[in-house]
C-alpha positions in Angstrom: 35.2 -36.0 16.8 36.7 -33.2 15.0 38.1 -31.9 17.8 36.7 -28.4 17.8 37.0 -26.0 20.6 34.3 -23.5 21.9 36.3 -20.5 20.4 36.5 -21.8 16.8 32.7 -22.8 16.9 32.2 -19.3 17.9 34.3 -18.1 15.2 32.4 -20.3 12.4 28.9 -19.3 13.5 30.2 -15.6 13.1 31.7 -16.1 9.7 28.3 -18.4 9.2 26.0 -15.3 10.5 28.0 -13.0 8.0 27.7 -14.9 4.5 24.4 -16.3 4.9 22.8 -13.8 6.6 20.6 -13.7 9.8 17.4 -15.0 8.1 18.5 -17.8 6.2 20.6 -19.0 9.1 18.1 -21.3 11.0 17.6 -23.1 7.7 21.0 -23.6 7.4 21.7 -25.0 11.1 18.6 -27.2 10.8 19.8 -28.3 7.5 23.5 -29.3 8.8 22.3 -30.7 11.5 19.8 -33.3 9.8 23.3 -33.9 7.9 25.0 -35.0 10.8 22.3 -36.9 12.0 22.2 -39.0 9.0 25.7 -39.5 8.8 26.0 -40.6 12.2 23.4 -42.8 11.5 25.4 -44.2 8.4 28.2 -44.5 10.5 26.0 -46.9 13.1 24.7 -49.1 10.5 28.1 -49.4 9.1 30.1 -50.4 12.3 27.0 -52.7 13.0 27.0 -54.2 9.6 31.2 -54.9 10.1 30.3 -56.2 14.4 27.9 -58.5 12.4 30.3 -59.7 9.9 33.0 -60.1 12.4 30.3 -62.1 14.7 29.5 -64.1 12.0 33.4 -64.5 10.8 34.0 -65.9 14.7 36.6 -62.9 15.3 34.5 -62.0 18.7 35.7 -65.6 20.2 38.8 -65.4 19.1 39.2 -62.1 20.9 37.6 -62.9 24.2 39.9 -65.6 24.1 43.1 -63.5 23.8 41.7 -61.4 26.6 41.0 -64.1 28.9 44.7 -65.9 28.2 46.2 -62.0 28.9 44.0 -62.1 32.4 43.4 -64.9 33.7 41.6 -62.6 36.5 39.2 -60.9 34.6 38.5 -64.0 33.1 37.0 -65.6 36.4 35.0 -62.6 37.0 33.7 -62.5 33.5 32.7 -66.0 34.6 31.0 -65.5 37.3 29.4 -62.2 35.9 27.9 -64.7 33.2 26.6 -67.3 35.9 24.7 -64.6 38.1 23.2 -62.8 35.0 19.3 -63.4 35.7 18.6 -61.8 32.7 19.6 -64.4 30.5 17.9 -67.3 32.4 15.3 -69.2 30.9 13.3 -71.1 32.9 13.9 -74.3 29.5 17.2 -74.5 31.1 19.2 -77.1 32.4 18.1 -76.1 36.4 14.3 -76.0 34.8 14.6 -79.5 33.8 16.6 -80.9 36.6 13.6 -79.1 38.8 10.8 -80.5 36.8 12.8 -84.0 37.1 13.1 -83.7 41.2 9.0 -82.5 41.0 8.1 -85.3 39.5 10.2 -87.7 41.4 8.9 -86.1 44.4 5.5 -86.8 44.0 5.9 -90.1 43.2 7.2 -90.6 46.4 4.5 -88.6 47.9 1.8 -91.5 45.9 4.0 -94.3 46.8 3.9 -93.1 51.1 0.3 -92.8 50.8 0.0 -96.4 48.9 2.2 -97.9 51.9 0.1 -95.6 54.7 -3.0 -97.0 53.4 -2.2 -100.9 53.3 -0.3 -100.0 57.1 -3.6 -98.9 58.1 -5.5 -101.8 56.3 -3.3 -104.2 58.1 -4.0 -102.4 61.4 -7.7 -102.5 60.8 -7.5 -105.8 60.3 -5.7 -106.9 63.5 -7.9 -105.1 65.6 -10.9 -107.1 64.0 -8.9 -109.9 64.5 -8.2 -108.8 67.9 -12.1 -107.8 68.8 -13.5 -110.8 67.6 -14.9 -113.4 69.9 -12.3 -115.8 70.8 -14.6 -119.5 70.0 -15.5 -121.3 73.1 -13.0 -124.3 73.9 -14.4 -127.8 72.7 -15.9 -130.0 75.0 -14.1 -133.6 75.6 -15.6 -136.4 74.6 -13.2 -138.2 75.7 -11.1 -138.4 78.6 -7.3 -138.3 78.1 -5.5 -142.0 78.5 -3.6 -140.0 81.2 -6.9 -139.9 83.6 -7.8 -143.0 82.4 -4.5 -144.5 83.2 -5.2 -143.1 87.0 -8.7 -144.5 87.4 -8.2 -148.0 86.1 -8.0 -150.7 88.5 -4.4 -152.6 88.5 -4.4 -155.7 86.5 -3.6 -159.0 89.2 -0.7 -161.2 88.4 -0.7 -164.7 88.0 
């Protein structure tokens, strides 16, 4: 950040060591370095507070945008990247419903096979009854046909 070399830190904890002294030195680091550590955390906040504003502001579109019309290449991978992210899934999704959809759709199916394998077999149970039944004995004649009675008439005379 400041662009400091290992020589010139050496050379300001030597000139540190001399005016403060050896005792109150420790202090001193520990002091500077909670310092830093709260500027850096100012610094965060900041840049997270301006991200937030720019979110907000729609400037992060716009830019992905640019970037995407400057490479059209990235820009497919980028989409693809965002497709196979499994981290982002939820299972309220679009795929959950359509799955829930073919689930249910699916077992109506299921209900409506068995409803027609059931009524198959109901017919089939009922042939075979049909079929194992007694076949009723023929009826008896009372009457002979007018064919046999045409043969065993006597021929009428003429006159």
């Amino acid at each position: 950040m400041f662009d400091i070399g290992w020589t010139e830190l050496l050379l300001i904890g030597l000139v540190a060591l001399i005016v403060v002294g050896p005792k109150d030195l420790p202090g001193m680091f520990r002091t500077l370095g909670q310092f830093t550590a709260k500027m850096r955390r100012m610094a965060r906040e900041f840049s997270q507070a301006m991200e937030a504003a720019a979110d907000d502001a729609g400037v992060k579109d716009v830019t992905t945008t640019l970037r995407d019309v400057a490479n059209p290449k990235k820009m497919g991978l980028d989409a693809v990247k965002k497709a196979a992210d499994f981290d982002k899934w939820s299972p309220d999704s679009e795929t959950g419903k359509l799955a829930k959809e073919r689930a249910e759709k699916a077992a109506k199916i299921r209900e409506t096979a068995a409803k027609k394998a059931e009524a198959r077999a109901a017919k089939e149970e009922a042939a075979e009854k049909v079929a194992d039944a007694p076949k009723p004995a023929p009826a008896p004649e009372s009457a002979a046909s007018p064919a046999a009675e045409a043969e065993t008439t006597p021929p009428k005379a003429e006159t």
